[in-house]
FIKOLMI-597408 format. One line per 2 residues: number of its first residue (from 1); their letters; for each residue x, y, z of C-alpha. Coordinates in pm, 1 decimal, decimal comma, padded with zeros to 6 digits, always signed. Layout:
NUM = A = X:Y:Z; ...
This chain:
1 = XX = +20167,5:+02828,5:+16946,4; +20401,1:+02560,3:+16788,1
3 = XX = +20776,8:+02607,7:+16800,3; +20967,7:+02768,4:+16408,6
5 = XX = +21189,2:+02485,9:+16292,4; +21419,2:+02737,4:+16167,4
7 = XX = +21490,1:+03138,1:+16211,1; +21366,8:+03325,4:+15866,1
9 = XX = +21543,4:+03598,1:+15757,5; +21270,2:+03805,1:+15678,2
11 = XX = +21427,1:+04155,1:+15525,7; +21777,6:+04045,0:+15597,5
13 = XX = +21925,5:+04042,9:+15233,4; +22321,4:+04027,0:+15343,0
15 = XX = +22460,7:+03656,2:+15294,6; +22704,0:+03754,6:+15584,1
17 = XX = +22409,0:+03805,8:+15850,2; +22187,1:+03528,3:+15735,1
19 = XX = +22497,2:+03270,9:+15762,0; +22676,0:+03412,3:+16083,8
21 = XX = +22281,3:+03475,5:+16247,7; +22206,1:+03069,6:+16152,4
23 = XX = +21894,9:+03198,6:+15969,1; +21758,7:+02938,0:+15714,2
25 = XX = +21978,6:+02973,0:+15377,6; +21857,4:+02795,5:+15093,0
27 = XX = +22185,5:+02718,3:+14903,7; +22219,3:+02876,4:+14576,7
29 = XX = +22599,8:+02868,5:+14555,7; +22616,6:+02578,8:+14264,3
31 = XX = +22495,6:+02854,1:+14072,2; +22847,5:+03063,3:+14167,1
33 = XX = +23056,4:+02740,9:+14045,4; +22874,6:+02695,3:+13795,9
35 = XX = +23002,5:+03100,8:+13692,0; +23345,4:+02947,0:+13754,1
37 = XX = +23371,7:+02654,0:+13565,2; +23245,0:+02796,5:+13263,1
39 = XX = +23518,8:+03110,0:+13305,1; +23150,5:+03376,4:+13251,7
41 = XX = +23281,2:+03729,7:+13331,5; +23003,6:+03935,4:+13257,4
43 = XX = +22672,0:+03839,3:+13398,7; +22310,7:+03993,0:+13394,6
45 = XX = +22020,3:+03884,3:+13589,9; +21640,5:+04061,9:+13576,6
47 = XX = +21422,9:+03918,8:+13816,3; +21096,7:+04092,6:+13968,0
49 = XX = +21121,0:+04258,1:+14311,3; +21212,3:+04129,5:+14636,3
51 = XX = +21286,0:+03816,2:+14459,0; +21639,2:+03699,1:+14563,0
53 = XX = +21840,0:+03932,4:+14354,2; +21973,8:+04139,2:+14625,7
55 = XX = +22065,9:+03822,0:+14818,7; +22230,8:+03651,2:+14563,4
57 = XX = +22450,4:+03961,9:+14491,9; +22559,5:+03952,8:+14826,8
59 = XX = +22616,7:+03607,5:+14853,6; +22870,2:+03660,2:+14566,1
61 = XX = +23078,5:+03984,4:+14745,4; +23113,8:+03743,7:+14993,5
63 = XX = +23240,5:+03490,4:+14794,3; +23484,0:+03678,5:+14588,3
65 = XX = +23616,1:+03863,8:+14878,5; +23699,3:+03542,9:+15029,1
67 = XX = +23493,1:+03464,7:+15323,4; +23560,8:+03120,6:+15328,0
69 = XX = +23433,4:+03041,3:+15671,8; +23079,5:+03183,7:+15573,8
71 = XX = +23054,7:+02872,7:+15280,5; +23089,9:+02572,3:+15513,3
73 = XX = +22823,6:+02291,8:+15368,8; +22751,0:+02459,4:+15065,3
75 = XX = +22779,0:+02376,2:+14739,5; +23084,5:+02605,8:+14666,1
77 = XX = +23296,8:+02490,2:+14925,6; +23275,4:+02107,0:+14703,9
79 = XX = +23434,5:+02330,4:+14380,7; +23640,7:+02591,1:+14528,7
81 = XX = +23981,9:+02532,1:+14646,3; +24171,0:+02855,0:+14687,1
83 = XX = +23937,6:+03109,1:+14818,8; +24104,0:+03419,2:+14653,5
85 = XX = +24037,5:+03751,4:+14787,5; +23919,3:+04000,4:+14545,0
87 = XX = +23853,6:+04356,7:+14563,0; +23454,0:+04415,0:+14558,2
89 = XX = +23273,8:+04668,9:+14474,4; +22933,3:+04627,5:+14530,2
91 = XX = +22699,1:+04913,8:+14362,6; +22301,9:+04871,0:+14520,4
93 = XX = +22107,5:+05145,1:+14332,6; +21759,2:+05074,7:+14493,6
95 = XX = +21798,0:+05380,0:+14706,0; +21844,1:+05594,1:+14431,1
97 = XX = +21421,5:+05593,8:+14318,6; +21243,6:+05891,3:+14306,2
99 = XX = +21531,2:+06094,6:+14213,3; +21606,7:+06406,6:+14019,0
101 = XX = +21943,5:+06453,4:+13820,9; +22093,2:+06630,0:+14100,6
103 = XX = +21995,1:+06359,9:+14366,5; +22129,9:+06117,1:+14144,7
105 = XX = +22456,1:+06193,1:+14119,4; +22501,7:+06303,8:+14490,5
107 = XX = +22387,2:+05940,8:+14554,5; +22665,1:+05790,5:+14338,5
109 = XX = +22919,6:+06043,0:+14495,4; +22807,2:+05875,2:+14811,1
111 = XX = +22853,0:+05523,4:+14664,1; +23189,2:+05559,9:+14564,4
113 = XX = +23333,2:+05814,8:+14874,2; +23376,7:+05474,0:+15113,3
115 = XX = +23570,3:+05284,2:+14825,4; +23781,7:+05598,6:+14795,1
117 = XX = +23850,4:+05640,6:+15122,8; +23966,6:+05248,5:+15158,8
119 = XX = +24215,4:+05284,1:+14839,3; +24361,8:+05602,6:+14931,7
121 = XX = +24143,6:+05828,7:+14644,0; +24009,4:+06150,6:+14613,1
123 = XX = +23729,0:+06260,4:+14446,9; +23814,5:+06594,1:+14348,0
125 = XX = +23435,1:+06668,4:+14202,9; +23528,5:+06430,0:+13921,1
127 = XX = +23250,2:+06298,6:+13717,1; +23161,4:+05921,8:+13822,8
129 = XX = +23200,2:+05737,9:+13546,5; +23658,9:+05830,2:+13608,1
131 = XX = +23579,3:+05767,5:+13986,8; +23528,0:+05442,4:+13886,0
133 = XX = +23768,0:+05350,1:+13630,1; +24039,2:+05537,7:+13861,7
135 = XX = +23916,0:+05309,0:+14170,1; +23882,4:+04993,6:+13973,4
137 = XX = +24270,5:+05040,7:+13822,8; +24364,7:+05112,5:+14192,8
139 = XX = +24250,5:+04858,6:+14385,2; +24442,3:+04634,8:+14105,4
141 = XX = +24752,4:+04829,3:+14162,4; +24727,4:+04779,4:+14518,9
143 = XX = +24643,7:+04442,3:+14553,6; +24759,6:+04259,8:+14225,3
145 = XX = +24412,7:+04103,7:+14219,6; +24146,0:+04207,6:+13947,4
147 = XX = +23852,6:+04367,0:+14077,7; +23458,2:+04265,1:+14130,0
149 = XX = +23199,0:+04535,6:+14056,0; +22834,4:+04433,3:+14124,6
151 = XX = +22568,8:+04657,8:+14043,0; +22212,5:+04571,0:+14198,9
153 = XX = +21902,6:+04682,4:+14068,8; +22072,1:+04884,1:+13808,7
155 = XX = +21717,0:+05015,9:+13679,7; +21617,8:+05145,1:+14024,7
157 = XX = +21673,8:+05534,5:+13920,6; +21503,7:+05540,7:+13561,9
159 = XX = +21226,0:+05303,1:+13625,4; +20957,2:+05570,1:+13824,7
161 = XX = +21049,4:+05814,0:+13489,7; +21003,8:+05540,6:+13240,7
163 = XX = +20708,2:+05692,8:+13133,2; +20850,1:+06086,7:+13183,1
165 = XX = +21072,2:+06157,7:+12821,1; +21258,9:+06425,9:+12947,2
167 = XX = +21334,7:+06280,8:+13294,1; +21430,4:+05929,5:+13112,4
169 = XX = +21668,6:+06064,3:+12879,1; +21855,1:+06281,5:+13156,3
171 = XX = +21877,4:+05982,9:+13401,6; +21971,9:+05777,7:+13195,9
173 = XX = +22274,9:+05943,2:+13004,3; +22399,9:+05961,6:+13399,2
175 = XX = +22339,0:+05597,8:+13427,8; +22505,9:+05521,6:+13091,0
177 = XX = +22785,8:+05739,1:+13217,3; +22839,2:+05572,4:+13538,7
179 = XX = +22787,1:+05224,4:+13377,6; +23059,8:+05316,6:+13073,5
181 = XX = +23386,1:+05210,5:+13176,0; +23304,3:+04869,0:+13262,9
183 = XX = +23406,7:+04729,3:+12905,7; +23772,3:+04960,3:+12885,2
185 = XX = +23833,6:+04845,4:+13259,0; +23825,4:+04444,1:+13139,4
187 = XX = +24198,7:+04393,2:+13204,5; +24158,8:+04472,4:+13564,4
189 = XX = +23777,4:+04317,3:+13631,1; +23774,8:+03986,1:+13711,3
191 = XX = +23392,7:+03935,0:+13750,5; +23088,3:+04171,7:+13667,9
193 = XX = +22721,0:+04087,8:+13800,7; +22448,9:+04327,3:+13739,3
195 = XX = +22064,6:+04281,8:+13858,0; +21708,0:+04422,6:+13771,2
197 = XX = +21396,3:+04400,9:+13694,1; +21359,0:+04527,9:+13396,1
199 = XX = +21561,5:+04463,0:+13041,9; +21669,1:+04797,9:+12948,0
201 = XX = +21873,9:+04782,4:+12645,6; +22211,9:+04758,7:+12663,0
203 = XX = +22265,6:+04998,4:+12372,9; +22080,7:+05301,4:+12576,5
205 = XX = +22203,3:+05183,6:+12965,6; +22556,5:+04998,4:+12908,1
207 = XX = +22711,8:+05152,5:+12631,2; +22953,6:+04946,8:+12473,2
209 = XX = +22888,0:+04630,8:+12728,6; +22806,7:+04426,6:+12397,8
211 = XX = +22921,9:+04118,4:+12588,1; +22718,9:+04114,4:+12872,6
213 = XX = +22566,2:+03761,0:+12932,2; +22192,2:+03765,7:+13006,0
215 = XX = +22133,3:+03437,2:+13181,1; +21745,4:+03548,3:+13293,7
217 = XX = +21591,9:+03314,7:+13063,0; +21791,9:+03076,4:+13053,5
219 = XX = +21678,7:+02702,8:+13194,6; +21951,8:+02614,4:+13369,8
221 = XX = +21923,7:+02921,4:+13584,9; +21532,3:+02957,1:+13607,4
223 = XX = +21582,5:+02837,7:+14027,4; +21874,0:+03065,1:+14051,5
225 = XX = +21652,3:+03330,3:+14220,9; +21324,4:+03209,4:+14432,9
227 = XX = +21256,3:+02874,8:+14618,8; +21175,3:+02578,2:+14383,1
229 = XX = +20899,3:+02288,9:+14416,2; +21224,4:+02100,6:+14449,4
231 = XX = +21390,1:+02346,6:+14724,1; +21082,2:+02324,0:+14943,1
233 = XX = +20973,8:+01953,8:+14944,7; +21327,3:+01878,4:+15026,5
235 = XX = +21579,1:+02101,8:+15211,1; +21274,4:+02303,5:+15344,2
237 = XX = +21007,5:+02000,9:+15367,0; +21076,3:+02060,9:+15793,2
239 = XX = +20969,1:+02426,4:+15797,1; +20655,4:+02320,3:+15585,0
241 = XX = +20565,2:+02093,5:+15813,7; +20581,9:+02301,4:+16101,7
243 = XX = +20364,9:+02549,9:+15925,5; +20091,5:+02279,0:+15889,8
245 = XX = +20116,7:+02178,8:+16279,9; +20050,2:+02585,7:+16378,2
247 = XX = +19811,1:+02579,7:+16100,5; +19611,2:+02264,8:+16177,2
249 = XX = +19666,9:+02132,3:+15851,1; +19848,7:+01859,4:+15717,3
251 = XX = +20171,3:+01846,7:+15532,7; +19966,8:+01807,4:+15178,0
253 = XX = +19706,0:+02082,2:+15241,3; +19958,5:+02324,6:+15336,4
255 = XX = +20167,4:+02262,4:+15069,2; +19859,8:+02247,2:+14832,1
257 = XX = +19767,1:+02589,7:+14987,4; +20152,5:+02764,0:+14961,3
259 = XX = +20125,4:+02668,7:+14602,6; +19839,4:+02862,1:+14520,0
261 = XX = +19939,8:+03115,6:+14707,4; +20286,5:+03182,6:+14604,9
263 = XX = +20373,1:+02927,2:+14338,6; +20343,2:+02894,5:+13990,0
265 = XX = +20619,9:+03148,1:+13850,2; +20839,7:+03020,9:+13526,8
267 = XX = +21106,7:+03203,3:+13386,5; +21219,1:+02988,9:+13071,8
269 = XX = +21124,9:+02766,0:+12862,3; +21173,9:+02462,0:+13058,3
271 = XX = +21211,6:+02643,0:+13397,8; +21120,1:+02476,6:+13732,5
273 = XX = +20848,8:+02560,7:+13935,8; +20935,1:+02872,3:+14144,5
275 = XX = +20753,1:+03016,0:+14475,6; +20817,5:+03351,6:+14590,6
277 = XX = +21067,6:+03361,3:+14839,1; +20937,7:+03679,0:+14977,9
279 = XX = +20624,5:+03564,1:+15076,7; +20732,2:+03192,1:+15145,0
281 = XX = +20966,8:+03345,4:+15420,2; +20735,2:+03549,0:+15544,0
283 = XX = +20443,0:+03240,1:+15580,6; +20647,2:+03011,7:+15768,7
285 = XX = +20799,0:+03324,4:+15989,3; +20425,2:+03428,9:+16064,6
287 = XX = +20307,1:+03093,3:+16086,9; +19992,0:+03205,5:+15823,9
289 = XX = +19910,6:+03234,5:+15471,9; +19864,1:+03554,5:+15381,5
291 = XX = +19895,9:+03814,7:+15076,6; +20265,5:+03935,0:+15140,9
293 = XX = +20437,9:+04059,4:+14862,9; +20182,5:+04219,6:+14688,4
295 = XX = +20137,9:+04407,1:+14995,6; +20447,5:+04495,8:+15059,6
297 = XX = +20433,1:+04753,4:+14786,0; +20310,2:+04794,2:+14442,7
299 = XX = +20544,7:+05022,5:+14232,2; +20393,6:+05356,9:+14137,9
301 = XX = +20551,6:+05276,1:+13832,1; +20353,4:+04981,3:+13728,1
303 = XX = +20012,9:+05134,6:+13810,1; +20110,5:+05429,7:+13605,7
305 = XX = +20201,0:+05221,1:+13293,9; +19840,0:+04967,4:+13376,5
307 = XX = +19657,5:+05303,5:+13350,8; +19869,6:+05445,5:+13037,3
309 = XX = +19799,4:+05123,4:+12833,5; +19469,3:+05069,7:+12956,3
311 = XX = +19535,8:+04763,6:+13070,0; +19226,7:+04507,8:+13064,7
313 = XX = +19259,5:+04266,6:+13363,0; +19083,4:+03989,7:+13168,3
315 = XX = +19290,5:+03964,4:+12915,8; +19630,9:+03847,0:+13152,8
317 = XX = +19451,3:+03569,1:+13242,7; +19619,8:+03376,4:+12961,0
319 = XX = +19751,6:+03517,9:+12627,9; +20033,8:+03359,8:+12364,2
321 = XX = +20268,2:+03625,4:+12246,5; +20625,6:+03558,2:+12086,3
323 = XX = +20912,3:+03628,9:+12305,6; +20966,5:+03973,0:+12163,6
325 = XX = +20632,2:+04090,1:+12333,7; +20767,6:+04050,3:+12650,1
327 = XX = +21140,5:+04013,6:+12673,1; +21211,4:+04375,9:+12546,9
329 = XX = +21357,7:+04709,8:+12739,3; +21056,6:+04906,0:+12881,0
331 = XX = +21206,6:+05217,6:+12635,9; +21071,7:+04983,3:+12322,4
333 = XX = +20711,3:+04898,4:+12503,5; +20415,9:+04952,1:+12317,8
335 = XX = +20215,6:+04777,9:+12570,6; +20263,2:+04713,9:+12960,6
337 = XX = +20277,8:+04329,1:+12836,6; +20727,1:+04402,5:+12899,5
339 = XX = +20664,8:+04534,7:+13238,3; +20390,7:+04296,8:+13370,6
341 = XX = +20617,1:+04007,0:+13294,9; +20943,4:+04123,5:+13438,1
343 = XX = +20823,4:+04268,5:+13737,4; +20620,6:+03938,9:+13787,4
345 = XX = +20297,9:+04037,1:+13768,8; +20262,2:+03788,8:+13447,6
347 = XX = +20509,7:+03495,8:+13400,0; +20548,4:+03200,1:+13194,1
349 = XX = +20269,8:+02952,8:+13218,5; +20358,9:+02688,7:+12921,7
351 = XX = +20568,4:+02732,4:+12534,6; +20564,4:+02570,1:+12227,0
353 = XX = +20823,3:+02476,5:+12067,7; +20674,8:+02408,2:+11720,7
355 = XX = +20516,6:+02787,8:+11705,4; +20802,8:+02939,6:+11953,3
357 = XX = +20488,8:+03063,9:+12082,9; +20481,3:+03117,9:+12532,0
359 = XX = +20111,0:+03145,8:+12707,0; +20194,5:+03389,6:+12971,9
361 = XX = +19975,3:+03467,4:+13266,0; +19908,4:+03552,0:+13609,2
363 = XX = +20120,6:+03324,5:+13860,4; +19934,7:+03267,5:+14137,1
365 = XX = +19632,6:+03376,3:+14401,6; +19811,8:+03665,9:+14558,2
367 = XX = +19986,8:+03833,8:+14261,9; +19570,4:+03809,6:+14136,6
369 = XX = +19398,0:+03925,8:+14410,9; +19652,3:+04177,9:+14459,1
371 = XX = +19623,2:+04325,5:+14072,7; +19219,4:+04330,8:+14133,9
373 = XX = +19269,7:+04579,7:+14428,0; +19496,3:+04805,3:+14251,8
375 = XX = +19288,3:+04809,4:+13945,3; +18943,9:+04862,6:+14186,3
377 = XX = +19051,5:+05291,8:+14208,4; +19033,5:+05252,1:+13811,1
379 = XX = +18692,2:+05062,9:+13742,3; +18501,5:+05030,4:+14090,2
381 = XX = +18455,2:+05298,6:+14361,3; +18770,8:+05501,4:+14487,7
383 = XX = +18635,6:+05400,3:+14835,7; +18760,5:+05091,9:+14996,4
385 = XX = +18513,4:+05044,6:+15238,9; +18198,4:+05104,7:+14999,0
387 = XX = +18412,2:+04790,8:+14763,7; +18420,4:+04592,1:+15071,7
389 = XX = +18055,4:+04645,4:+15186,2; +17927,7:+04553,1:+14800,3
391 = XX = +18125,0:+04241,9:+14825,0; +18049,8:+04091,7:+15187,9
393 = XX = +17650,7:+04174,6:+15104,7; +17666,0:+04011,3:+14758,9
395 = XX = +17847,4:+03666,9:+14897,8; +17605,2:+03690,5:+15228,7
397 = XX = +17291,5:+03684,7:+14949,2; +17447,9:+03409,2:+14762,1
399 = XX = +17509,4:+03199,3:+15026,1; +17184,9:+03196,3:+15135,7
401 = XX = +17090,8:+03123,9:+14782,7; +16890,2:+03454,8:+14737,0
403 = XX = +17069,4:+03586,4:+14384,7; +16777,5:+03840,6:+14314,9
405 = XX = +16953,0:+03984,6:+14644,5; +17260,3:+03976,5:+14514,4
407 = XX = +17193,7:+04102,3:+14186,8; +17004,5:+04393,6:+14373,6
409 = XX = +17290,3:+04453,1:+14554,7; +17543,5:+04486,7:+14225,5
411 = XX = +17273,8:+04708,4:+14079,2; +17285,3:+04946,4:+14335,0
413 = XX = +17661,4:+04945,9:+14423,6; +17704,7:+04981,5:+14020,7
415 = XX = +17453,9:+05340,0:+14067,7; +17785,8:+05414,6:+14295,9
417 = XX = +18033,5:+05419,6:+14074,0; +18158,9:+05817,5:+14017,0
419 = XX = +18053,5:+05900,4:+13670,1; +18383,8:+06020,6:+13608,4
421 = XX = +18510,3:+05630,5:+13607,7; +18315,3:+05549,5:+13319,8
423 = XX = +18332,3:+05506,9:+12984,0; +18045,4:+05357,4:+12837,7
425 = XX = +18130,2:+05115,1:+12646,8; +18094,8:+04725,7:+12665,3
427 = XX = +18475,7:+04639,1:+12712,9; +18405,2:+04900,9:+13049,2
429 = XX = +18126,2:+04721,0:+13157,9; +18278,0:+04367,6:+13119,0
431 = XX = +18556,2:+04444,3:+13255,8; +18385,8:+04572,3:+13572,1
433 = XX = +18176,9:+04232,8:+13589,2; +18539,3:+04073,6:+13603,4
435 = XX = +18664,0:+04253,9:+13880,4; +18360,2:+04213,0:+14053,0
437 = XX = +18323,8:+03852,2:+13991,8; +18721,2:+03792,3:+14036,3
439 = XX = +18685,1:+03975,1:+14389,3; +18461,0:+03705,6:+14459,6
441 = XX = +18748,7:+03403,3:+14453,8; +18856,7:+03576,2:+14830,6
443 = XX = +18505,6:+03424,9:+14949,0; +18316,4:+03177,2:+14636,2
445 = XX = +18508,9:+03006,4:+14383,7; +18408,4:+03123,9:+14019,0
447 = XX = +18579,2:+03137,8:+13703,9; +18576,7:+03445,8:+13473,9
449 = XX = +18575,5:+03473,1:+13128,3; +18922,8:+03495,9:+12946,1
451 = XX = +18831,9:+03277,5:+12619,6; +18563,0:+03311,7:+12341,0
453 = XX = +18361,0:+03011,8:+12411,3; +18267,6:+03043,8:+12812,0
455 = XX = +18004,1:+03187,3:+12987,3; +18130,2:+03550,5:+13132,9
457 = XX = +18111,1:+03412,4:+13500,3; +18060,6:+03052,8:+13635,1
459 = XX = +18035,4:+03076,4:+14072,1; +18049,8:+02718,7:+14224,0
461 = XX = +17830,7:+02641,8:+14550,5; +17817,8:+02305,5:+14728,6
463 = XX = +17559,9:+02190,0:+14552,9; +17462,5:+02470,0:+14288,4
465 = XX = +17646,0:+02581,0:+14011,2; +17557,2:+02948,3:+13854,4
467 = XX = +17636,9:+03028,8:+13474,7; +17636,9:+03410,2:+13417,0
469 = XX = +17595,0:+03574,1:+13096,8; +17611,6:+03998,1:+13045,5
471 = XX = +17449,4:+04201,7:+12742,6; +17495,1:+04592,0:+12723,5
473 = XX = +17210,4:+04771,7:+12635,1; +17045,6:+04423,4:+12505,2
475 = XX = +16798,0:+04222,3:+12726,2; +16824,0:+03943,4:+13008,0
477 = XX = +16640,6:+03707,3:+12742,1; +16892,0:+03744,9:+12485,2
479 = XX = +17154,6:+03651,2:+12730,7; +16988,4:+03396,5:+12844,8
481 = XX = +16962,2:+03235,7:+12514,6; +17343,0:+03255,1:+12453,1
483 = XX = +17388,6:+03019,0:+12764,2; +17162,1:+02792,5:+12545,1
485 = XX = +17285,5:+02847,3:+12211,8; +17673,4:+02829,3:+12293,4
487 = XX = +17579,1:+02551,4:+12546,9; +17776,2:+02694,6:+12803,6
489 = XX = +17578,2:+02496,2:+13085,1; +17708,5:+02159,9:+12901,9
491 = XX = +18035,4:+02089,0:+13127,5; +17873,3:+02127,8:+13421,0
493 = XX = +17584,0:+01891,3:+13380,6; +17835,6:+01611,8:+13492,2
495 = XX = +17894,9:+01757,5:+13812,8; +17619,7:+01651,0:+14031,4
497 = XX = +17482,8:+01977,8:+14140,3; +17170,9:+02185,3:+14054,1
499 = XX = +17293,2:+02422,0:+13727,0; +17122,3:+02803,5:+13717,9
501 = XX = +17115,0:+02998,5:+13430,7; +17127,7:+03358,5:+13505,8
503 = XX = +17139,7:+03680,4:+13199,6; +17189,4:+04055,3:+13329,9
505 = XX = +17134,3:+04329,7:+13136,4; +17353,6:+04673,8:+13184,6
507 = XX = +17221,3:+04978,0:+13049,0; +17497,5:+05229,9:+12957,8
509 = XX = +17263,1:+05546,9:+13009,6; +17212,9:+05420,0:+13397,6
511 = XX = +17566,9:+05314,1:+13419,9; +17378,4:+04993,1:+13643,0
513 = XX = +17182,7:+04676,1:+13589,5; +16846,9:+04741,7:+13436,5
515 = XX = +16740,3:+04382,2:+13428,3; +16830,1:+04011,8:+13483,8
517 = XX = +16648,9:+03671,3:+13449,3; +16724,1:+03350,3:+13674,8
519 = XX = +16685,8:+03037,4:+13503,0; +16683,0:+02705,7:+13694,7
């Protein structure tokens, strides 16, 4: 096994213990002096999970409580000349999900009894929204220093309930309570910085906190959070490498293979290219490419909303939508468009400035293959191992060539499916052929249908290349002569392999393939 250039911090998030335990630090501290120069007070970040957020946060307590020693090298220590110690108070509501009223506000009671304690308050059962304004005006009377109050992941507690009226509305008037004194408390604050991953308004969460300063989308911060192109073929170019000696790969192929895997997020109009830091941390501490932060945990939230929109997986492929469809509080969705994008499941993939218009779509190979195995419970058999079995026997057959195989395969995993999974109609059917056929990108590369204009499946083999077309309830033949008609085998003639035409009927009675024609 090959020797780590660096220690990773994987699922160390506090600046103090990645700086003082010589863990690999990717400097983001410009970012802090660039906060300075331009005097910003009030500052709001969304970015999806596991991200950077909580890191960054940190990174700030540490600066503004004056930890000088923990800057040496980085950017800030260049700007900053007087290292002023500030009182903190640093708010992380990501242990507050899954919580009832009752749980909520014992868990802000327990967030604010340590700052209490340290300025010489008591509680006195007072509601928590006075706790803080009383602690914020004391640690200013105390010190003669205005105060810092971050609050990270502020949408923690409401976003499980987004969905649940009642439970919404009663969390949130405690959050809005909490949150309310930040704007009367401005003489004594010196610096505000709140996180997220979602936009809720700032009507509903923050109250008066008209001034807050969203900075998510804006370009000069799109690298603020995450590891940029620019990031990891420089400062981090070493660790790469070492990942493509214990992967027996070289520096290009490696990188090549990190950037499907965890590149290709945008969060402006002119962002940089962004990997996820997550999984980027965890590839080079594991020494493999893997499917990391989609494993790590899926929200329950974001399955519930796929399912209460009826989300079609084709369809975030690639779609242009104004930046009202998806930069909007999830209280105001209509759609899960809002909530795909900011918790990263979607993201940017090019604008136009002419229309204002953004094509948004899935980043990368994990955050895909991750979305097709949530969506499988939906569409495709409850039962993992019965999905797994369909898949290994249908790429075995078409490796060997033998598609009737396959196709007898599909046909009777399809017979499978519980009835209660169905629907019917063609959109159901389609969109089970593009789970299927987007499943097979772990083992076969195809491309699926997300434009009028395409064949509904194209699989590349060394030296075939198979054109699929599906009719419901129509026959093979009339499939086959859409492949003809549209010419949908015309940019692949160029390619040098055979081309095979193939048309499957489904039959919405059977719920299965009744019939299919191969063309070659």
């Amino acid at each position: 096994m090959s020797e780590m250039v660096n220690c990773y911090p994987v699922g160390i998030q506090t600046f103090r213990n990645i700086r003082e335990g010589e863990y690999l630090y990717v400097d983001k501290t410009g970012y802090i002096a660039d906060f300075r120069r331009k005097k910003m007070k009030y500052v709001f970040l969304n970015r999806p999970r596991r991200f950077g957020k909580s890191l960054f946060a940190s990174t700030l307590h540490s600066y503004f409580a004056g930890d000088k020693e923990l800057f040496n090298g980085l950017a800030i220590a260049e700007y900053e000349k007087e290292w002023a110690s500030h009182p903190v108070f640093h708010f992380d509501m990501s242990g507050a999900k899954h919580f009832d009223a009752e749980s909520l506000v014992k868990y802000l009671d327990w967030l604010l009894k340590p700052y209490e304690q340290e300025y010489g308050l008591s509680a006195d059962g007072g509601e928590p929204n006075t706790r803080m304004a009383d602690l914020v005006r004391k640690a200013y009377a105390q010190t003669n220093r205005k105060a810092v109050v971050i609050i990270d992941e502020y949408d923690a507690p409401l976003l499980d309930v987004v969905h649940e009226k009642e439970n919404l509305v009663t969390l949130r008037k405690i959050m809005q309570n909490f949150y309310s004194p930040l704007k009367m408390l401005d003489p004594y604050l010196e610096f505000v910085f709140i996180t997220g991953i979602t936009k809720f308004s700032q009507l509903s969460i923050f109250s008066e906190l008209n001034n807050l300063d969203n900075i998510s989308m804006l370009n000069q911060y799109s690298a603020i959070c995450g590891i940029s192109m620019t990031e990891l073929t420089t400062v981090m170019k070493p660790d790469v490498e070492g990942l493509a000696k214990a992967l027996h790969l070289t520096y290009e192929k490696t990188l090549e293979a990190l950037r499907q895997y965890y590149d290709g997020y945008h969060f402006s109009e002119k962002s940089e290219d962004i990997f996820n830091p997550f999984s980027v941390i965890k590839s080079l501490n594991g020494q493999d490419i893997s499917s990391y932060w989609f494993g790590s945990g899926t929200p329950t939230f974001l399955l519930k909303q796929l399912d209460r929109f009826n989300v079609n997986l084709s369809s975030l492929e690639e779609q242009d939508v104004t930046l009202d469809s998806f930069d909007r509080s999830p209280e105001e969705m209509t759609d899960a468009l809002p909530l795909l994008y900011q918790s990263g499941y979607l993201t940017i993939k090019k604008y136009d400035p002419i229309f204002k218009e953004y094509t948004l779509g899935i980043p990368n190979k994990e955050v895909r293959d991750g979305l097709l195995f949530s969506m499988v419970p939906h569409y495709l058999n409850p039962r993992r191992t019965d999905n797994d079995a369909f898949l290994l026997g249908f790429c075995k057959a078409v490796f060997r060539g033998d598609i009737d195989k396959a196709l007898e395969c599909m046909r009777i995993y399809m017979a499978t499916i519980p009835y209660d999974l169905e629907n019917h109609t063609e959109k159901h059917f389609q969109t089970i052929f593009y789970l299927m056929f987007s499943f097979l990108n772990i083992y076969i590369k195809t491309e699926v249908k997300s434009a009028v204009g395409r064949a509904d499946a194209v699989m590349y083999m060394p030296d075939t290349v198979y054109v699929f077309e599906l009719k419901v309830d129509k026959s093979a033949d009339e499939a086959l002569r859409q492949i003809d008609e549209r010419g949908y085998m015309i940019p692949y003639q160029s390619s040098g392999r055979h081309l095979v035409k193939i048309g499957i009927s489904f039959d919405s009675k059977t719920r299965t393939i009744s019939d299919w024609k191969i063309c070659k």
